[in-house]
C-alpha positions as CSV (number, residue, x, y, z in Angstrom):
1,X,51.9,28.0,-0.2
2,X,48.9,28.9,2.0
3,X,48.5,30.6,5.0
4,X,48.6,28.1,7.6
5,X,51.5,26.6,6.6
6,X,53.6,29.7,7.3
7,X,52.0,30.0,11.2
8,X,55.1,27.4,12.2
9,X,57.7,30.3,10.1
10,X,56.5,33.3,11.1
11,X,57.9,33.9,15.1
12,X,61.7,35.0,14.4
13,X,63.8,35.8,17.9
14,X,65.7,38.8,18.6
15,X,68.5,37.9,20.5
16,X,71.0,40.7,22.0
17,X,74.0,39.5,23.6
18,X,74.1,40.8,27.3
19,X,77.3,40.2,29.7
20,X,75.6,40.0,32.6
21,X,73.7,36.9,31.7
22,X,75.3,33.5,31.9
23,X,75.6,32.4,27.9
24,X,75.8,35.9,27.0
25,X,72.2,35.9,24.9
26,X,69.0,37.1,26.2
27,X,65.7,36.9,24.3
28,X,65.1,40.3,24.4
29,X,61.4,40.5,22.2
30,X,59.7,37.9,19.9
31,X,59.0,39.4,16.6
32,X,58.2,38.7,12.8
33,X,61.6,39.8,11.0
34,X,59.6,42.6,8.2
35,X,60.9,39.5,5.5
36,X,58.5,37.0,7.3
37,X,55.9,40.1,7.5
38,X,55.7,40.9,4.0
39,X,55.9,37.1,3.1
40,X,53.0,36.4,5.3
41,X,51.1,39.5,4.3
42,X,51.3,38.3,0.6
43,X,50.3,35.1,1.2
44,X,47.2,36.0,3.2
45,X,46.4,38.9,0.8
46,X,46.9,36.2,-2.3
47,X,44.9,33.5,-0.7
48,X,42.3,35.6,0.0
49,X,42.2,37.2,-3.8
50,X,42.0,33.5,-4.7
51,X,38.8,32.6,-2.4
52,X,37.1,35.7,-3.3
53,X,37.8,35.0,-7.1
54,X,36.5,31.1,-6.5
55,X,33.1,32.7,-4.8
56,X,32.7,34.9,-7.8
57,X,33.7,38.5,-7.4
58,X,34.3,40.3,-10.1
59,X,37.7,42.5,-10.2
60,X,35.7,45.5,-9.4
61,X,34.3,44.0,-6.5
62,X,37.6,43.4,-5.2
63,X,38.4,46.9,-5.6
64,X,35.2,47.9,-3.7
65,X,35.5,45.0,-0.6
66,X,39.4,46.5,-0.4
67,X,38.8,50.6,-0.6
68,X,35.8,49.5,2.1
69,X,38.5,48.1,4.1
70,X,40.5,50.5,3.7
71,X,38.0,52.9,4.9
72,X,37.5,50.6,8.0
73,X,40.7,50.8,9.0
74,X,41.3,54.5,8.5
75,X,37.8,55.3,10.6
76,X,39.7,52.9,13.3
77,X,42.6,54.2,13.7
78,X,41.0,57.8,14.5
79,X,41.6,59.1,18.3
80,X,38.6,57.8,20.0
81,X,37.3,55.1,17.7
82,X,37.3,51.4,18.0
83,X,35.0,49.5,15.9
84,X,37.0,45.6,16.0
């Protein structure tokens, strides 16, 4: 299954039940349930394996594109920094 075709799957409600609403349910955020995360987060993470392995990276240029990433994100998420 590729990533697109989970976009339609991936918005899950939260609905609390609330007495002073008529119905008794108020949609109280819109979230991904962490199931629908982690399936989502596999999907992308394996389609993108796949592309990078089509377009000819070699195993330990995966590991290099994802430590760089890594790096990315950490230098990001210091106080201060945005880079996106």
């Amino acid at each position: 299954m590729e990533a697109e075709e989970l976009t339609g799957e991936l918005v899950a409600r939260t609905l609390l039940v609330s007495e002073e609403e008529p119905g008794g349910l108020v949609v109280a955020s819109v979230q991904p349930s962490n199931t629908l995360l982690e399936s989502r987060n596999r999907t992308v993470a394996k389609s993108f394996y796949r592309q990078l392995r089509n377009e000819g990276f070699s195993h330990e240029q995966i590991i290099q594109l994802s430590t760089t990433l890594l790096d990315l994100v950490t230098e990001d998420m210091k106080p201060g920094t945005s880079q996106a």
